[in-house]
C-alpha positions as CSV (number, residue, x, y, z in Angstrom):
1,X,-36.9,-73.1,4.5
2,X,-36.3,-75.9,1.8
3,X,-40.1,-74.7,0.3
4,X,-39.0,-71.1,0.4
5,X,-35.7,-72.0,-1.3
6,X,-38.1,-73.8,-4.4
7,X,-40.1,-71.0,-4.5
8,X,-37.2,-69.0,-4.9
9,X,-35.4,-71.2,-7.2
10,X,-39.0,-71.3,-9.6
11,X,-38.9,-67.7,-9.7
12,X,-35.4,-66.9,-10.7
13,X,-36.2,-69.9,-13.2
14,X,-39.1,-67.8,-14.5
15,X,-37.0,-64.7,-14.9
16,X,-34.0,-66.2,-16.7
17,X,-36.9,-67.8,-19.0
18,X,-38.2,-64.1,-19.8
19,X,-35.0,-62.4,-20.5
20,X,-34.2,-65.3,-22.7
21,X,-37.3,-65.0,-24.7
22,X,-36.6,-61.5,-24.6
23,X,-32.9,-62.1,-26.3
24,X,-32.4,-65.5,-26.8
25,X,-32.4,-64.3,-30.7
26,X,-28.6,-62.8,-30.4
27,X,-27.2,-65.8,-28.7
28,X,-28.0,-67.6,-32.2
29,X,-25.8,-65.2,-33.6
30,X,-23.5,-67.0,-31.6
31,X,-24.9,-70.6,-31.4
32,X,-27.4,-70.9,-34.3
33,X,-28.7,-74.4,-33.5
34,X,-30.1,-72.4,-29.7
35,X,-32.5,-70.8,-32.2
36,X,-34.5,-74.4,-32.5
37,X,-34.7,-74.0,-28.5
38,X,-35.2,-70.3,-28.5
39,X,-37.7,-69.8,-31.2
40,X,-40.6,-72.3,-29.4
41,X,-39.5,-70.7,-26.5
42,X,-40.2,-67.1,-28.1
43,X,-44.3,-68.1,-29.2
44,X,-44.5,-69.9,-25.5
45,X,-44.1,-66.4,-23.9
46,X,-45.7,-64.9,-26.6
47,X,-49.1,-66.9,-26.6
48,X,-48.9,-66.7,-23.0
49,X,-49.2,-62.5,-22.8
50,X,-51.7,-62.2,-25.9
51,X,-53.8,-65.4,-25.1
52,X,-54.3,-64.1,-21.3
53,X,-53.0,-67.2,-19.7
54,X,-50.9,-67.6,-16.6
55,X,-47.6,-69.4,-17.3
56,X,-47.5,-73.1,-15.1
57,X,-44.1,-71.3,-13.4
58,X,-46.5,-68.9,-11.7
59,X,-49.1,-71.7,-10.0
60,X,-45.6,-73.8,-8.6
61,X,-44.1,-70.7,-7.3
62,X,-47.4,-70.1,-5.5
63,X,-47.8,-73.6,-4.3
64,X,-44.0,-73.6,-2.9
65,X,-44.5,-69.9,-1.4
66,X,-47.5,-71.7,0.4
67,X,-46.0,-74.6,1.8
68,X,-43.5,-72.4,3.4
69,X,-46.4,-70.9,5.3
70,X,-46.2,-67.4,3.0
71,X,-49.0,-65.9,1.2
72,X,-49.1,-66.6,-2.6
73,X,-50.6,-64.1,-5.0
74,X,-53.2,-63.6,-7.8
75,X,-52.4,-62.9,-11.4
76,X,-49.4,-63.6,-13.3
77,X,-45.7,-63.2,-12.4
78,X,-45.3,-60.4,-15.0
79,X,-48.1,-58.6,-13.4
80,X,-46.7,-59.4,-10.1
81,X,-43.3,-58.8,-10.1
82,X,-42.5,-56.8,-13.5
83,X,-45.9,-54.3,-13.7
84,X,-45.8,-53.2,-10.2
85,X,-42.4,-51.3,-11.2
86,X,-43.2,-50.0,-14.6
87,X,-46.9,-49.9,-14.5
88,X,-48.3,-48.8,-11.3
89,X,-51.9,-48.9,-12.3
90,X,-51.6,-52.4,-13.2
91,X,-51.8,-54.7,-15.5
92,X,-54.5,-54.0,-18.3
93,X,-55.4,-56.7,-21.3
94,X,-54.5,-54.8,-23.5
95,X,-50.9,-54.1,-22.5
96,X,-50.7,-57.7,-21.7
97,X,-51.6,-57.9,-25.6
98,X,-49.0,-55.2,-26.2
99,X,-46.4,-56.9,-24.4
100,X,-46.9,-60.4,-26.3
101,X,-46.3,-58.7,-29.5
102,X,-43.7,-56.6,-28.8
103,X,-42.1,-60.0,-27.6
104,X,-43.0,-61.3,-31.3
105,X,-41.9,-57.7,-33.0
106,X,-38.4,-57.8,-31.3
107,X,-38.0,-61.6,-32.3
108,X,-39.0,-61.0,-35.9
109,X,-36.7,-58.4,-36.1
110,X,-33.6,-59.9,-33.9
111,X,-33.9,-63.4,-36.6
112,X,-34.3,-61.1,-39.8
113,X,-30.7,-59.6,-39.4
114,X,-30.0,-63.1,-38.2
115,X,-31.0,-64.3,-41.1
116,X,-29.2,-62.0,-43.5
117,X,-25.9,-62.0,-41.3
118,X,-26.1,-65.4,-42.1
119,X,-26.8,-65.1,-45.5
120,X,-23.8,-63.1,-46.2
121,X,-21.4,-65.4,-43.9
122,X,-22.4,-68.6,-45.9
């Protein structure tokens, strides 16, 4: 139960981690100094999706999932958990590749209105 309980606890870890790269960029509207944790956070997922790596969240999950006697699984947790709802034919490289950019797309454009709200407030 306790290794179940880790797995679990890695994997809504690695979820909250995604939606914050996702849009991490408009809590700086709020807190500015979160970009300095949000920005490193944003090329992180980003290298991750275009480079074809697995991020270290996924291997822990797995090795939790398997001390608690369950099966682990291959691939990534995007392909895993997020692809297997909006892609059913799987994860390809290049929409992995996609997906990374779009990551660094939405960023860039998130920080430049940042960036001129700020302008303007200062």
């Amino acid at each position: 139960m306790l290794y179940r309980n880790l797995a679990d606890l890695v994997l809504l870890l690695h979820l909250l981690f995604i939606v914050f790269v996702l849009a991490g960029g408009l809590l700086a509207f709020r807190w500015p100094n979160l970009a300095w944790v949000h920005l490193p956070a944003v090329l992180w997922g980003a290298a991750i999706e275009v480079a074809g790596w697995i991020c270290p969240l996924t291997p822990l999950e797995n090795h939790f999932r398997q001390l608690a006697g369950e099966a682990g699984y291959a691939g990534g947790f995007i392909e895993h958990y997020l692809l297997a709802a909006v892609y059913p034919a799987g994860l390809t490289r290049e929409i992995q590749m996609a997906l990374g950019f779009a990551v660094l797309a939405l960023n860039l454009l998130v920080y430049g209105v940042w960036w001129r709200w700020r302008r303007r407030a200062g």
